[in-house]
Backbone atoms as SQL, in Angstrom:
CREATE TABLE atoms (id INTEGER PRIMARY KEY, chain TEXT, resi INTEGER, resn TEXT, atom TEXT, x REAL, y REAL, z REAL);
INSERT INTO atoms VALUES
  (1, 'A', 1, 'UNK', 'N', 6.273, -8.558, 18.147),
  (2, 'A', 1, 'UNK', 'CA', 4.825, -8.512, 18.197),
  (3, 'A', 1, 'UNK', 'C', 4.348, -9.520, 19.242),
  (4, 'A', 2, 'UNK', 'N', 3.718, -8.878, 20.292),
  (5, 'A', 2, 'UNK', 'CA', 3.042, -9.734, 21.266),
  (6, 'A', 2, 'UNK', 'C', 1.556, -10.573, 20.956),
  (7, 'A', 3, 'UNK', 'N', 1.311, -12.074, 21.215),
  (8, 'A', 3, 'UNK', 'CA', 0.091, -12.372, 20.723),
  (9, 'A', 3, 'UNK', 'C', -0.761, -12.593, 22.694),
  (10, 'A', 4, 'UNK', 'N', -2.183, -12.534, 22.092),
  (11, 'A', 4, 'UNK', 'CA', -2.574, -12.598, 23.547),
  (12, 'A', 4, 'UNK', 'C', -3.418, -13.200, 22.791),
  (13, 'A', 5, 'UNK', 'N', -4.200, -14.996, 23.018),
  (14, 'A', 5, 'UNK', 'CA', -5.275, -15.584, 23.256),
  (15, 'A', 5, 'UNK', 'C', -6.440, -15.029, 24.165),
  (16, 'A', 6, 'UNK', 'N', -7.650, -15.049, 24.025),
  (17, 'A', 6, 'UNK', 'CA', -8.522, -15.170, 25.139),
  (18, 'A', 6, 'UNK', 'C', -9.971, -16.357, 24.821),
  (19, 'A', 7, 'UNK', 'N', -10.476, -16.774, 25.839),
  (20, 'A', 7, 'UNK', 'CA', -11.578, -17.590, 25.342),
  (21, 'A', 7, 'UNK', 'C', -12.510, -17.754, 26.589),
  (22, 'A', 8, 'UNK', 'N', -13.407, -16.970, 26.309),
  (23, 'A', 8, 'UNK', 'CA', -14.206, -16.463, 27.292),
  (24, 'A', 8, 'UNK', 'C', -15.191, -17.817, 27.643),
  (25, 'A', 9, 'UNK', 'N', -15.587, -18.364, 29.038),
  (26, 'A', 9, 'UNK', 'CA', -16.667, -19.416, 29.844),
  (27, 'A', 9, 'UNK', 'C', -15.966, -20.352, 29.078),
  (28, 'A', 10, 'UNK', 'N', -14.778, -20.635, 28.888),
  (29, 'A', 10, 'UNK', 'CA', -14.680, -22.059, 28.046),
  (30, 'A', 10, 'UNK', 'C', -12.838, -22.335, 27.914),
  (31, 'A', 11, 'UNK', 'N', -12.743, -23.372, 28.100),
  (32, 'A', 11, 'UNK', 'CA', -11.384, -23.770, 27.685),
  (33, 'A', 11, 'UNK', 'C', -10.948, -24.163, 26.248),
  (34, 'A', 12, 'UNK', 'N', -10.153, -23.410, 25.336),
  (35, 'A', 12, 'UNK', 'CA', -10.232, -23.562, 23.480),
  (36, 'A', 12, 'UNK', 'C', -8.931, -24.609, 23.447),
  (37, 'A', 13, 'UNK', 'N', -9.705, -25.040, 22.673),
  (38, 'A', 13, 'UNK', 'CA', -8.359, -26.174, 22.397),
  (39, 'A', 13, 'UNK', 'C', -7.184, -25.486, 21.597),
  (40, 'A', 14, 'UNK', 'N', -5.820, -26.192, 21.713),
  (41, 'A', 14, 'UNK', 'CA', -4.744, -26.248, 21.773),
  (42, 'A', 14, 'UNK', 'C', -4.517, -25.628, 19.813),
  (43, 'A', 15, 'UNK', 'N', -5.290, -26.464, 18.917),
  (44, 'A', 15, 'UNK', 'CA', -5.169, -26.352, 17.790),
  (45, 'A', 15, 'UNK', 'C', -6.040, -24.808, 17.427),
  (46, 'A', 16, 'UNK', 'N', -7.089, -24.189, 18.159),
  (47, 'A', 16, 'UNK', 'CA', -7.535, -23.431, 17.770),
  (48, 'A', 16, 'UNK', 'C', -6.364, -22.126, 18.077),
  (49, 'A', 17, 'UNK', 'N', -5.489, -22.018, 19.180),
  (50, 'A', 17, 'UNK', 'CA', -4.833, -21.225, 19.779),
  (51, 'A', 17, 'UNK', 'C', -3.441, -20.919, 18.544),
  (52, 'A', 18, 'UNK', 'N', -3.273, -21.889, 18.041),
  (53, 'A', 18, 'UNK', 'CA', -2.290, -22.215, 17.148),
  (54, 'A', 18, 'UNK', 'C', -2.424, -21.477, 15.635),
  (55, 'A', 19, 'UNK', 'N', -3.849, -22.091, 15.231),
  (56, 'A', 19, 'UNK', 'CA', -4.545, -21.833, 13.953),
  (57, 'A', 19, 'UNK', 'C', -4.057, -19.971, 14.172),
  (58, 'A', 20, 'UNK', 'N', -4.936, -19.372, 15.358),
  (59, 'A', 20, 'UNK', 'CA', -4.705, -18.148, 15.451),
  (60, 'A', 20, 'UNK', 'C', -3.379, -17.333, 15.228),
  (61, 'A', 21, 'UNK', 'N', -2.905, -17.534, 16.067),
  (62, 'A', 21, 'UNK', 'CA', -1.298, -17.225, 16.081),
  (63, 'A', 21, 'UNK', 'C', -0.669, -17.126, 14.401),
  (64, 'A', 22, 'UNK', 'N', -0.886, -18.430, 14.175),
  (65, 'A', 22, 'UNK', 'CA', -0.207, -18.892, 13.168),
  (66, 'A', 22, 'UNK', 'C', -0.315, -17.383, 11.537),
  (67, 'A', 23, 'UNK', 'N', -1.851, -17.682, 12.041),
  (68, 'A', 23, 'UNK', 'CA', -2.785, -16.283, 10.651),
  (69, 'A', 23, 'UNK', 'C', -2.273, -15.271, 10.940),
  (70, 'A', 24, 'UNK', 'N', -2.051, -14.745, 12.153),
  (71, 'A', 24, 'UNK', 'CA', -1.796, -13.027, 12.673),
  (72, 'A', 24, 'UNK', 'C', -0.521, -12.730, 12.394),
  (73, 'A', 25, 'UNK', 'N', 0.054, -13.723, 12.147),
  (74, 'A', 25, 'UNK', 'CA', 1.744, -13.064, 12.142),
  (75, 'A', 25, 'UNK', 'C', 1.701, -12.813, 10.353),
  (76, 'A', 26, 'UNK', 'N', 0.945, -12.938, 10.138),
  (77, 'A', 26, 'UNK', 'CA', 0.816, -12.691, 8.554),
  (78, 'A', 26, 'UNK', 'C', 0.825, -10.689, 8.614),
  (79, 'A', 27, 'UNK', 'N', 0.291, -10.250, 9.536),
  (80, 'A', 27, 'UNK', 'CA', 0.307, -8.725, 10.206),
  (81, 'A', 27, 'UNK', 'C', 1.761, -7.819, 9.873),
  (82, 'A', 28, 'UNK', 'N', 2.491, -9.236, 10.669),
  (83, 'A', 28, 'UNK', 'CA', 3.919, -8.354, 10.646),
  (84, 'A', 28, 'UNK', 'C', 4.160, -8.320, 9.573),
  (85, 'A', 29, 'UNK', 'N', 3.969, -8.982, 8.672),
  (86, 'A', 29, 'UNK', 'CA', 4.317, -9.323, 6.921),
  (87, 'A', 29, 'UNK', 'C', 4.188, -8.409, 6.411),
  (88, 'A', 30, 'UNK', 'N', 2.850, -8.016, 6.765),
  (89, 'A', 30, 'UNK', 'CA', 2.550, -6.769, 5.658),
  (90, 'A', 30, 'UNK', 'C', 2.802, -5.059, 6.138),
  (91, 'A', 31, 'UNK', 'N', 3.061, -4.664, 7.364),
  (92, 'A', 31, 'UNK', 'CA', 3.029, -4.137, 8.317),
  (93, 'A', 31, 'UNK', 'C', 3.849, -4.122, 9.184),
  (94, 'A', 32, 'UNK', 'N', 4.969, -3.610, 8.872),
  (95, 'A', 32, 'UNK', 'CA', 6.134, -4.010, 10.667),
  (96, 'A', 32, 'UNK', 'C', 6.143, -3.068, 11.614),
  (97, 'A', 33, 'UNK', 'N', 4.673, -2.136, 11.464),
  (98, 'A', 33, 'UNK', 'CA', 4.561, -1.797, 12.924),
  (99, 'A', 33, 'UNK', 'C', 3.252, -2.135, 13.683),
  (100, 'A', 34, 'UNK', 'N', 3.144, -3.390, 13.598),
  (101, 'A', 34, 'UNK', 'CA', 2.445, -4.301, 14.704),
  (102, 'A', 34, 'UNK', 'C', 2.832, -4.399, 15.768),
  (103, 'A', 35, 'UNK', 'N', 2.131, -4.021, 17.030),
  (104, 'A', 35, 'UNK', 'CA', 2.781, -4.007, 18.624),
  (105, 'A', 35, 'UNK', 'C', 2.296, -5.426, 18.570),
  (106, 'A', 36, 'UNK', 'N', 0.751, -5.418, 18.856),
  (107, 'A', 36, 'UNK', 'CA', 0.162, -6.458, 19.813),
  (108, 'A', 36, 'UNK', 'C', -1.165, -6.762, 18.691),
  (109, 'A', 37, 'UNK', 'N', -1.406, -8.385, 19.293),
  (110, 'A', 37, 'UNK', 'CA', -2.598, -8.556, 18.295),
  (111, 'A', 37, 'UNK', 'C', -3.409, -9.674, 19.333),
  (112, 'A', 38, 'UNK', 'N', -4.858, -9.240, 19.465),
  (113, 'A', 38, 'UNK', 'CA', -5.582, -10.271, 20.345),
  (114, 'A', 38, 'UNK', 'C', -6.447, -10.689, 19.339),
  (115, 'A', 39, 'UNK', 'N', -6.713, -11.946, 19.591),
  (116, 'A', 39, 'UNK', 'CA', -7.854, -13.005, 19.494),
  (117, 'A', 39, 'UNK', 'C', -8.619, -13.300, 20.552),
  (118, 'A', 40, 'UNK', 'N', -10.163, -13.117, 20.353),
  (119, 'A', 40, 'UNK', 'CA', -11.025, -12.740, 22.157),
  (120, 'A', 40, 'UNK', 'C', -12.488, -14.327, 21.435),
  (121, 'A', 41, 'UNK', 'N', -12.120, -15.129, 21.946),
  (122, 'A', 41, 'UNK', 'CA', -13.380, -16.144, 21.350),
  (123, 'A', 41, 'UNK', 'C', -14.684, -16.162, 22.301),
  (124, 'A', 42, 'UNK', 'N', -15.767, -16.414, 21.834),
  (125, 'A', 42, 'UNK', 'CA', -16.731, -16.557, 22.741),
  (126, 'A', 42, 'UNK', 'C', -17.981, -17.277, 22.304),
  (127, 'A', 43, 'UNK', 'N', -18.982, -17.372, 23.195),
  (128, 'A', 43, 'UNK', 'CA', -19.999, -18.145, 22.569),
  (129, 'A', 43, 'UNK', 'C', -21.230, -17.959, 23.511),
  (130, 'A', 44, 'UNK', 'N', -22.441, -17.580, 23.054),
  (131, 'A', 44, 'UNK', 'CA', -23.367, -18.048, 23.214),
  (132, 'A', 44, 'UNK', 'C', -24.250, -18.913, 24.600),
  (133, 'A', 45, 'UNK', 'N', -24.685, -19.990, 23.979),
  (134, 'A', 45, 'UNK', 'CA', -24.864, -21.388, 24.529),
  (135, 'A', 45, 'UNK', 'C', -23.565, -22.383, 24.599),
  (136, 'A', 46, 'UNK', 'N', -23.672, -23.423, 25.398),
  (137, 'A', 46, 'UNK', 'CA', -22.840, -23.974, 25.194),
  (138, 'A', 46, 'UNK', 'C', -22.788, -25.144, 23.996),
  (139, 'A', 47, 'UNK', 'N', -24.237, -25.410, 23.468),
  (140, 'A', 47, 'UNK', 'CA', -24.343, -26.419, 21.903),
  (141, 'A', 47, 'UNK', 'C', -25.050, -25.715, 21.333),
  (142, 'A', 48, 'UNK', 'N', -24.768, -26.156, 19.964),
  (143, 'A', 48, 'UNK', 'CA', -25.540, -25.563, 19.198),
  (144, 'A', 48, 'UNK', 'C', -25.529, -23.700, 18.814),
  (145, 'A', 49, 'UNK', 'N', -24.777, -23.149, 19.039),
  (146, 'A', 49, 'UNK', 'CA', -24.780, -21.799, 19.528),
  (147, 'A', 49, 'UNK', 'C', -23.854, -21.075, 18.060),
  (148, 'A', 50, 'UNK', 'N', -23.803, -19.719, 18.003),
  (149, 'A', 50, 'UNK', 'CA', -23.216, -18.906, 17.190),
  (150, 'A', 50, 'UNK', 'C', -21.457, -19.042, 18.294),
  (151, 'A', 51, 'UNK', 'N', -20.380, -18.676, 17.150),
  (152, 'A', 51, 'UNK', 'CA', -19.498, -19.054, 17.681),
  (153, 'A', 51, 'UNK', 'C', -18.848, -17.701, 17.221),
  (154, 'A', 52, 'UNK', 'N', -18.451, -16.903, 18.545),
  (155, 'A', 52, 'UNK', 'CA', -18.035, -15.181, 18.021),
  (156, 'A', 52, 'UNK', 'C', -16.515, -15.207, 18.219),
  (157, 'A', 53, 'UNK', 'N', -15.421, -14.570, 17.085),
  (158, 'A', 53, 'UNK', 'CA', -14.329, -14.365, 17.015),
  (159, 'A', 53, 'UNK', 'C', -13.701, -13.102, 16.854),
  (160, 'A', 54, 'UNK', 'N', -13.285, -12.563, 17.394),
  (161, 'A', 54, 'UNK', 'CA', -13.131, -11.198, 17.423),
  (162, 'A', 54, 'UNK', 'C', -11.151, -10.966, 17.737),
  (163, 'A', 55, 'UNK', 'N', -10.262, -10.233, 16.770),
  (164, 'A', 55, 'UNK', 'CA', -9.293, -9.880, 16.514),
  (165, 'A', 55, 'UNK', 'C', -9.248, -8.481, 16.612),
  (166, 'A', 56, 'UNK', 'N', -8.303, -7.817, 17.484),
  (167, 'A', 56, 'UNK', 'CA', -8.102, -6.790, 17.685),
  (168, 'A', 56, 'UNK', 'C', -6.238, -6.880, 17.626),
  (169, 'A', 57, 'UNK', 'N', -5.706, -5.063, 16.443),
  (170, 'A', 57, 'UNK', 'CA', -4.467, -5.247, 16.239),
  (171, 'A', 57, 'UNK', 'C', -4.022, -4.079, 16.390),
  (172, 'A', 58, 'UNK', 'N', -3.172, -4.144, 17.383),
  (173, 'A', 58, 'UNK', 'CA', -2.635, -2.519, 17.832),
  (174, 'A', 58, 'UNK', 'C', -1.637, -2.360, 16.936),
  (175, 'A', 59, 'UNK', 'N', -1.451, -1.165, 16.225),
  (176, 'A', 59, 'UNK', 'CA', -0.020, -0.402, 15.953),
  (177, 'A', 59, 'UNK', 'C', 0.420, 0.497, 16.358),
  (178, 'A', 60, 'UNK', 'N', 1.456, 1.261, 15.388),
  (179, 'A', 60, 'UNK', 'CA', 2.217, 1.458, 15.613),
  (180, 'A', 60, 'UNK', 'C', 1.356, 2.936, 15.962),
  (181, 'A', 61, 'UNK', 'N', 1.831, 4.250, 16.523),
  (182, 'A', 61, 'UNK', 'CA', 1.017, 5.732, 16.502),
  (183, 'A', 61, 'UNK', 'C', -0.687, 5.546, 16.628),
  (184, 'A', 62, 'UNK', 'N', -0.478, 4.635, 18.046),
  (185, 'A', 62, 'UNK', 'CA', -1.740, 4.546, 18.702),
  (186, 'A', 62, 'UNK', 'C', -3.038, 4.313, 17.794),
  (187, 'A', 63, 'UNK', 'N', -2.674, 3.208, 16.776),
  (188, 'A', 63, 'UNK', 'CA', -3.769, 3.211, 15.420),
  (189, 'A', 63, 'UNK', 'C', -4.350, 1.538, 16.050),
  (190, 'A', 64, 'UNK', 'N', -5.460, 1.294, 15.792),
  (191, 'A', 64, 'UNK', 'CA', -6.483, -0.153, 16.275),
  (192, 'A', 64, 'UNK', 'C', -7.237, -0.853, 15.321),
  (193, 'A', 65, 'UNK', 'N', -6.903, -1.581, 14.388),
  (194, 'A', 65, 'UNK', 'CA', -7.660, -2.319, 13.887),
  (195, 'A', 65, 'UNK', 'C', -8.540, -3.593, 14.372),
  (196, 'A', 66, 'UNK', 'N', -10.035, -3.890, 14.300),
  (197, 'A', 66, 'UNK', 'CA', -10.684, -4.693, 14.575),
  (198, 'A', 66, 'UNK', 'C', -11.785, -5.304, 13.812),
  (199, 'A', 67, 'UNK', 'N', -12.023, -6.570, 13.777),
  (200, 'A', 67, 'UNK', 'CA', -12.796, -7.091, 13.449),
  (201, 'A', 67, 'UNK', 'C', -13.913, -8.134, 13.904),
  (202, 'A', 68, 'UNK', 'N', -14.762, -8.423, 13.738),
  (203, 'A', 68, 'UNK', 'CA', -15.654, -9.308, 14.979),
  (204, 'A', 68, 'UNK', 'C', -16.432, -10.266, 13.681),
  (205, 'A', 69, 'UNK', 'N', -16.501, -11.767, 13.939),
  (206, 'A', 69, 'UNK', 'CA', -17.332, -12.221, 13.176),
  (207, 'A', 69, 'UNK', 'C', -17.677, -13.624, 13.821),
  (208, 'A', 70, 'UNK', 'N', -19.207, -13.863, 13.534),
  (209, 'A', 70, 'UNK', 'CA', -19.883, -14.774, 13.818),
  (210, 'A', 70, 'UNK', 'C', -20.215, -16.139, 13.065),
  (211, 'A', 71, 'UNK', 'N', -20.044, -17.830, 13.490),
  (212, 'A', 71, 'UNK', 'CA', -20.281, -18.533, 12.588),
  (213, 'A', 71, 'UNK', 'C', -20.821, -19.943, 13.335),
  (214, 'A', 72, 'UNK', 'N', -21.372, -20.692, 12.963),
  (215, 'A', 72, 'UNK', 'CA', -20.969, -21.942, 13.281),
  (216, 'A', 72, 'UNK', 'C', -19.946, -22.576, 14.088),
  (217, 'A', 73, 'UNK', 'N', -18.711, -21.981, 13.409),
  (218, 'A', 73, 'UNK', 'CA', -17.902, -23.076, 13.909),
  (219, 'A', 73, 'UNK', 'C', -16.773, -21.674, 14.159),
  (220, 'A', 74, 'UNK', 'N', -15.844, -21.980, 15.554),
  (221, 'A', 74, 'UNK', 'CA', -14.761, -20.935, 15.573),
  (222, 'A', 74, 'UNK', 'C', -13.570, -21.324, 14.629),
  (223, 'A', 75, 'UNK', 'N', -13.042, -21.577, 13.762),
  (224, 'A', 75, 'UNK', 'CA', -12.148, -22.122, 12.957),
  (225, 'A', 75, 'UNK', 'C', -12.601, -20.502, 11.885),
  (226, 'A', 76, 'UNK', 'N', -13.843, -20.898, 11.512),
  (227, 'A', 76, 'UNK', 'CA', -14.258, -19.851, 10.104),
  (228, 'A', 76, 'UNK', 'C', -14.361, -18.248, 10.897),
  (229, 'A', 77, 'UNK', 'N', -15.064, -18.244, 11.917),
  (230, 'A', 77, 'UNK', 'CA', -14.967, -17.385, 12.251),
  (231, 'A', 77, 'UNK', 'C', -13.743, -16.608, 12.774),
  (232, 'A', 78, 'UNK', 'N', -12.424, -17.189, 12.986),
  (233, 'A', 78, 'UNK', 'CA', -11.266, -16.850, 13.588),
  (234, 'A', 78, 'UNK', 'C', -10.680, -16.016, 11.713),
  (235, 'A', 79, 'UNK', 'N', -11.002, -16.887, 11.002),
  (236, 'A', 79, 'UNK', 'CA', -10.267, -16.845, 9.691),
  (237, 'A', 79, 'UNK', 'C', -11.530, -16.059, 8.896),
  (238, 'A', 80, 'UNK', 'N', -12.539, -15.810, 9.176),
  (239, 'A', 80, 'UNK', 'CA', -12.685, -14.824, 8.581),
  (240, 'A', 80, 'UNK', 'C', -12.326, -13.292, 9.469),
  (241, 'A', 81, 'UNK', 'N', -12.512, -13.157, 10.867),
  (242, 'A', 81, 'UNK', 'CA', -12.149, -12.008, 11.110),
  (243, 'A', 81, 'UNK', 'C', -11.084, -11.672, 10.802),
  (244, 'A', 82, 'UNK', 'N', -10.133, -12.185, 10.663),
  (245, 'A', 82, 'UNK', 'CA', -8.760, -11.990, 10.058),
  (246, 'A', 82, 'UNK', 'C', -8.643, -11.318, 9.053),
  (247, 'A', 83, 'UNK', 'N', -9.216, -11.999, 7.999),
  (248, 'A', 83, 'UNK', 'CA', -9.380, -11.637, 6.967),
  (249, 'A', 83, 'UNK', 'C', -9.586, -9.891, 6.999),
  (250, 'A', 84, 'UNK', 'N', -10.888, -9.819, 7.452),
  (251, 'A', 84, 'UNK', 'CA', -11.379, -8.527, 7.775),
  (252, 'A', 84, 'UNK', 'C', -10.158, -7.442, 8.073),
  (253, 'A', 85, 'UNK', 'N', -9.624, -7.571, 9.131),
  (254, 'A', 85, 'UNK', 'CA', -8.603, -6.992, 9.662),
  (255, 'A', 85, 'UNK', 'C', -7.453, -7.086, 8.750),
  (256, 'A', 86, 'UNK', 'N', -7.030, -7.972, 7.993),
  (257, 'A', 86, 'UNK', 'CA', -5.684, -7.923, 6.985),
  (258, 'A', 86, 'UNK', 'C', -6.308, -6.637, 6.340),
  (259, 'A', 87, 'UNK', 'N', -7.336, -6.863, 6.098),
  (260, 'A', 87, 'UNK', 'CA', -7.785, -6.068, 4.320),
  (261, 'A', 87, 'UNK', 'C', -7.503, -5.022, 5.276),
  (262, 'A', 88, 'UNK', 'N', -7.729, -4.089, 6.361),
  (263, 'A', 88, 'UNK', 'CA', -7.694, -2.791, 7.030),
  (264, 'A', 88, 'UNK', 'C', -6.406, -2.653, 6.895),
  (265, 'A', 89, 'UNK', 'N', -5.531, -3.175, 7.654),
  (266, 'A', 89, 'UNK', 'CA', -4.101, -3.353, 7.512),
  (267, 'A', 89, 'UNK', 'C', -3.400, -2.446, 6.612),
  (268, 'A', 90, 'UNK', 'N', -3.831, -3.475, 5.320),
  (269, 'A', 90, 'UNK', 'CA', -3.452, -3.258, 4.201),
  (270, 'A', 90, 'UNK', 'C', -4.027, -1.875, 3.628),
  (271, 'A', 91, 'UNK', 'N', -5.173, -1.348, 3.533),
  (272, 'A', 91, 'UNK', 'CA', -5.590, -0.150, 3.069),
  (273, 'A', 91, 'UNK', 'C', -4.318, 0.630, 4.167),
  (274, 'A', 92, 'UNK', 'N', -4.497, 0.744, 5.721),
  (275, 'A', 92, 'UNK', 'CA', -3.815, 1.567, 6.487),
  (276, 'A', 92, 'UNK', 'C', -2.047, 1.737, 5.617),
  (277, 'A', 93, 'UNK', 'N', -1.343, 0.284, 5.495),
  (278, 'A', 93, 'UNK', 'CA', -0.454, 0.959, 4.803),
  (279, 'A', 93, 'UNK', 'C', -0.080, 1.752, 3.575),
  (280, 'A', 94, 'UNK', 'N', -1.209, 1.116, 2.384),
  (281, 'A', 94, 'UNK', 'CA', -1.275, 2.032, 1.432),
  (282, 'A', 94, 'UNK', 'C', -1.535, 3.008, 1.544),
  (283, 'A', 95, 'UNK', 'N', -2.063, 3.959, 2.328),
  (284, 'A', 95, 'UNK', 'CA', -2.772, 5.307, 2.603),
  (285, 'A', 95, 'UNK', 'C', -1.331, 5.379, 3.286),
  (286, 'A', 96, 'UNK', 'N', -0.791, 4.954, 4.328),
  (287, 'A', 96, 'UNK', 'CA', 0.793, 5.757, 4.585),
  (288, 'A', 96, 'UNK', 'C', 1.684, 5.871, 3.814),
  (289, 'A', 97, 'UNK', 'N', 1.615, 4.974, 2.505),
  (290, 'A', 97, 'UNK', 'CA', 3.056, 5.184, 1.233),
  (291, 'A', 97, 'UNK', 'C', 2.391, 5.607, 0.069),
  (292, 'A', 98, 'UNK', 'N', 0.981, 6.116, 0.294),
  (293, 'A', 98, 'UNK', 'CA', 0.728, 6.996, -0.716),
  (294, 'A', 98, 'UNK', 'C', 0.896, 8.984, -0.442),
  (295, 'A', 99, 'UNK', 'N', 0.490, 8.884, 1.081),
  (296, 'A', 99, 'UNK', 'CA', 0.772, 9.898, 1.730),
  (297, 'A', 99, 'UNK', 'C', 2.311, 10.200, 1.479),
  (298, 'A', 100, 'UNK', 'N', 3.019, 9.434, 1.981),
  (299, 'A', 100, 'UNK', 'CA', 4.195, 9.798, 2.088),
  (300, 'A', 100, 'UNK', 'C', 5.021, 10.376, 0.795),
  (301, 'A', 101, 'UNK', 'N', 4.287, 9.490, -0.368),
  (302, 'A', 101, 'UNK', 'CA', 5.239, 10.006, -1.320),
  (303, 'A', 101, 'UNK', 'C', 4.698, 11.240, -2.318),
  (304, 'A', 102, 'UNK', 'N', 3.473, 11.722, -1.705),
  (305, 'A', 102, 'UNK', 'CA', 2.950, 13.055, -2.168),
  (306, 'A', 102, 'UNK', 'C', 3.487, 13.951, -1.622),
  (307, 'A', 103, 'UNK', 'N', 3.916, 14.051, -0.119),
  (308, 'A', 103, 'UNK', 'CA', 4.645, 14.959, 0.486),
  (309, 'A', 103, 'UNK', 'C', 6.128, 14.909, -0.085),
  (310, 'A', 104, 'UNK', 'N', 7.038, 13.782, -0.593),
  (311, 'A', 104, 'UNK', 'CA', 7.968, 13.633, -1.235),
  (312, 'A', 104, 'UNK', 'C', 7.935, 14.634, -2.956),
  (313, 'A', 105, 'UNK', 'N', 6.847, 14.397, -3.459),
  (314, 'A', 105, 'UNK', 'CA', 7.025, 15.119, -4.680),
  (315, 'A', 105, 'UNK', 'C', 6.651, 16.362, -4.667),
  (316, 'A', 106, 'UNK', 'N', 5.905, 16.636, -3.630),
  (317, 'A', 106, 'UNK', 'CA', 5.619, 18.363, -3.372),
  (318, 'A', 106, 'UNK', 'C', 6.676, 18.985, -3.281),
  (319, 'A', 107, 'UNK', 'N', 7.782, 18.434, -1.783),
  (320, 'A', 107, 'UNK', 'CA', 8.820, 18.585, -1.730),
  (321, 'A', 107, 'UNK', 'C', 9.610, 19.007, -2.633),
  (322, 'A', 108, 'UNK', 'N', 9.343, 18.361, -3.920),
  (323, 'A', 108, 'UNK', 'CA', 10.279, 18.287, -4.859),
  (324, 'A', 108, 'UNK', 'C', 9.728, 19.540, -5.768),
  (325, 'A', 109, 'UNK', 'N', 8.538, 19.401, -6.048),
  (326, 'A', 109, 'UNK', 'CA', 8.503, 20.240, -6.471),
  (327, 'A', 109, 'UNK', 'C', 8.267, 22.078, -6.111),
  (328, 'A', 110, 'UNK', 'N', 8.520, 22.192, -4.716),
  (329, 'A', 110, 'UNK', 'CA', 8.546, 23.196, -4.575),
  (330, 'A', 110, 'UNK', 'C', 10.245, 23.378, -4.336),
  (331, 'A', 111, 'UNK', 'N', 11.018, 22.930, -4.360),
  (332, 'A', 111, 'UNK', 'CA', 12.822, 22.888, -4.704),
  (333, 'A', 111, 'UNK', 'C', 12.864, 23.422, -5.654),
  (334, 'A', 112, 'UNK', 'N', 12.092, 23.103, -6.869),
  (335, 'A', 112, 'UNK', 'CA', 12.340, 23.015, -8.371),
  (336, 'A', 112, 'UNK', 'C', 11.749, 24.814, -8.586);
């Protein structure tokens, strides 16, 4: 799984780049067909300003999960878009191993 930082009019510190990384590989965990996963930061003003975090997660059969969220501070906003995007994740695989194993018992039962 490839990670790509971005941080748009601004240089992000070292710990925010980390924090990121660190959350997304939680992806492959649940999911091992994660290609690529971006983190795109941005902002506003330069004080005082809304602080936008936005996670985008490619898989596997050309599928895109994304999330975008706004806060105060980029720390919450990195970790809540995440959030956002796990929970998709996670529905996406349940809907593939629920699929899958209906076609498994049809299977079966048209054998029978």
């Amino acid at each position: 799984m490839s990670f790509i930082f971005t941080s748009r009019h601004f240089k992000a510190h070292d710990s925010l780049k980390q924090l990121a990384e660190e959350e997304t590989k939680k992806f492959a965990k649940i999911y091992n067909g994660i290609i690529k996963t971006e983190v795109i930061l941005s902002f506003d003003k330069p004080e005082n300003s809304i602080k936008y975090a936005e996670v985008i997660v490619h898989a596997k059969n050309n599928h895109t999960f994304t999330a975008k969220e706004s806060s105060d501070d980029f720390t919450k906003s990195i970790l809540s878009a995440i959030e956002k995007v796990e929970i998709q994740v996670r529905k996406y695989k349940d809907k593939l191993i629920s699929h899958n194993s209906e076609h498994s018992i049809k299977n079966m039962d048209s054998e029978l």
